[in-house]
N, C-alpha and C positions, 0 to 999 in steps of 0.2 A: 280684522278687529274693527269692530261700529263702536262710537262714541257717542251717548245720547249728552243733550245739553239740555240745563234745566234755564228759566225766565234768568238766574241769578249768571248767568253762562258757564256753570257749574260743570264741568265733563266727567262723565261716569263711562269707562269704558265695556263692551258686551262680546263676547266671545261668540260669532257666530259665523256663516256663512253666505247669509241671505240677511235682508230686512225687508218690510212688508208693509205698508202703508194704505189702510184702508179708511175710505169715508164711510158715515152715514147710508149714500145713497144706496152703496154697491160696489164702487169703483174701486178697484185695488191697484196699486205700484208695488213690485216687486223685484229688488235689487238683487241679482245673484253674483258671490265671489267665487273662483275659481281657488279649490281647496292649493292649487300648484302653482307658483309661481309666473307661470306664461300659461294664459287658456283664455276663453271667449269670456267675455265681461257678457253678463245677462239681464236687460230688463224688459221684463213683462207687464206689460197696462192689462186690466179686465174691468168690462162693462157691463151691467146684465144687462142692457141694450144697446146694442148697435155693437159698429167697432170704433172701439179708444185709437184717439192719435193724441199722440204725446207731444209738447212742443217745447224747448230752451230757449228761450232769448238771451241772447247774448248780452252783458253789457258792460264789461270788461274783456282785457284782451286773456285774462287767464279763466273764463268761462268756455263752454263748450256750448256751439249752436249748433241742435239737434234737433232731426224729425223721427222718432218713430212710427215705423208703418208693422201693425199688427200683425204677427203670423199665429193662427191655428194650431191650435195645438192637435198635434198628429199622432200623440200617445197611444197605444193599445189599451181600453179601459178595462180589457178583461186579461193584461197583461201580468201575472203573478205577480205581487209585493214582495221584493225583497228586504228580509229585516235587516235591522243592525248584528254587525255578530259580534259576539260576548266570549273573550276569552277568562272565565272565570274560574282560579283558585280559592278553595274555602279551605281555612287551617283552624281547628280549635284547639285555645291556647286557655281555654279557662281553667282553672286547678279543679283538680276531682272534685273538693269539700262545698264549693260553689257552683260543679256542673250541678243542671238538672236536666238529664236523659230525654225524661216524660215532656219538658217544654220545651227543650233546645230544637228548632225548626229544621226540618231536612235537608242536606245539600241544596235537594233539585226544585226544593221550594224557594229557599233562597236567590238560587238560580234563576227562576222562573220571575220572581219579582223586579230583579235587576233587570231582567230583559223588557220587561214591561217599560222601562222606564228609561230605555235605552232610546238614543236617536241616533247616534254615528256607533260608531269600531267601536270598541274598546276592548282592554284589556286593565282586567282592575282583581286586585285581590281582597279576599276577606277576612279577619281575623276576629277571632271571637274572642277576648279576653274575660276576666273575672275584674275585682273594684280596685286590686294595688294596681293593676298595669294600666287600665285602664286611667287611674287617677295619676300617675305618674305622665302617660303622655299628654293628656290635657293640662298638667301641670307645665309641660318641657315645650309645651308647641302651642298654647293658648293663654297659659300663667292664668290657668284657672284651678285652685286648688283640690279638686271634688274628680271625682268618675260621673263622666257624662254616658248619655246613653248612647251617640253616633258620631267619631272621628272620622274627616274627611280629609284624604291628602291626593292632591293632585301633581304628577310628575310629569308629563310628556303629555304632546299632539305632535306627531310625527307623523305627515301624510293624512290626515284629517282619522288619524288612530288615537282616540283617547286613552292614557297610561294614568293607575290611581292604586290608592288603597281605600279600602272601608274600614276601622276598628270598629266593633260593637260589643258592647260590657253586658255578657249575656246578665246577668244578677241585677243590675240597674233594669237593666226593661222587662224583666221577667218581675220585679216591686214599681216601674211604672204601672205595668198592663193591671196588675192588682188592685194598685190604687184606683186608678182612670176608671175600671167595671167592664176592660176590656178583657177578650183573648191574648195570648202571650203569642200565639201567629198573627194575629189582624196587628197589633204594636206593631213585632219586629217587621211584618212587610211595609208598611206603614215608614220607618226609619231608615231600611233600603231604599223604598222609592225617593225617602228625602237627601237619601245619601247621594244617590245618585244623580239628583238634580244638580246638587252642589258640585258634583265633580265633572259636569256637562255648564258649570257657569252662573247657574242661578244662585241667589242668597236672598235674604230676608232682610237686610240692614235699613231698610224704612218704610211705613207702610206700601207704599206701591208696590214694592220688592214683593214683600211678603203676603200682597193678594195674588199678584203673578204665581206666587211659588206654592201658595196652598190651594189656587185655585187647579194648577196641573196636579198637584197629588192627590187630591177629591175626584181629580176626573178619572187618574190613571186607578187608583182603588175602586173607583164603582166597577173599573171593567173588572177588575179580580173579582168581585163580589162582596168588596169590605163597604163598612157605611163610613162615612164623613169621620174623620178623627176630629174633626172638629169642633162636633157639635154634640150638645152633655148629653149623656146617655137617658 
């Protein structure tokens, strides 16, 4: 767990594995944690000229005085990507009178969007409700009295294996998509990819947050082939 601190020394804590620190010039630091408890602590300097050496000055006794000397990286670059795997359940829970067959998105699309937006394990379920359950659990877990369009609940990282659910109230984002001049597939992947940032750590709760978090889901949708949900049609 990384803490960033703000001028006010405000700490907002950040669910990750790595942090990353790059200048202007080129120069990167890059702190790697061992997802296990006992395993090599990892940091990589990169220069786009020369080789970086790293240096600590010590100037207390509970400092650490450190030289790093760079190693090369000896990766295979034509070595396969292995992806994240996705153990995903999709259950529809919406009542008949509020399905709609024609727009309700396919398993393996649904599927396919999560993956997109996948960076570790996981295993996350999806539940499709209609506007009472849907307004009932955002009532019971947000005290927000209405049906939203994407519940996120996050339960476990056991061994860097992400555990979650997604609720989505197919009827709210099938009268979002309407409204907005969007498709009711470009929407719903659209509120997967944001579901699933949520349940991998990211939020929106102040500006920065929330250029971070819509700038990855403008990236991860242009790779699907959706445009900007951000920007009016």
């Amino acid at each position: 767990m990384f803490s960033t601190v703000d001028a006010a020394g405000r700490r907002r804590p950040l669910k990750a594995e790595a942090i990353e620190l790059q200048w202007p010039d080129g120069r990167r630091l890059t702190l790697a944690l061992p997802p296990k408890a006992w395993a090599d602590l990892e940091l990589m300097a990169e220069a786009p000229e020369g080789t970086p050496v790293i240096q600590m000055q010590s100037a207390s006794c509970n400092l650490l005085n450190l030289r790093v000397v760079a190693m090369h990286d000896t990766v295979d670059p034509d070595a396969p990507v292995v992806p994240a795997h996705l153990d995903m359940q999709i259950d529809n829970c919406v009542p008949k009178a509020e399905d709609d067959k024609t727009l309700r998105p396919r398993k393996r699309d649904i599927r396919a969007w999560a993956q997109s937006a996948l960076g570790q394990d996981a295993v996350v379920g999806v539940r499709l409700v209609g506007e009472t359950e849907g307004r009932e659990l955002n009532r019971d877990y947000r005290g927000k009295d209405y049906a939203t369009n994407v519940l996120t609940f996050v339960y476990d990282e056991t061994d860097g294996v992400l555990s979650g659910d997604l609720v989505i109230c197919l009827p709210v984002v099938i009268r979002e998509a309407q409204a907005q001049g969007k498709t009711v597939a470009d929407h719903f992947a659209h509120l997967v990819v944001h579901g699933m940032l949520h349940l991998q750590g990211l939020d929106h709760e102040d500006e920065e947050e929330a250029a971070l978090m819509e700038g990855l889901e403008v990236d991860i949708l242009a790779r699907l082939g959706i445009a900007n949900p951000y920007e009016a049609s």
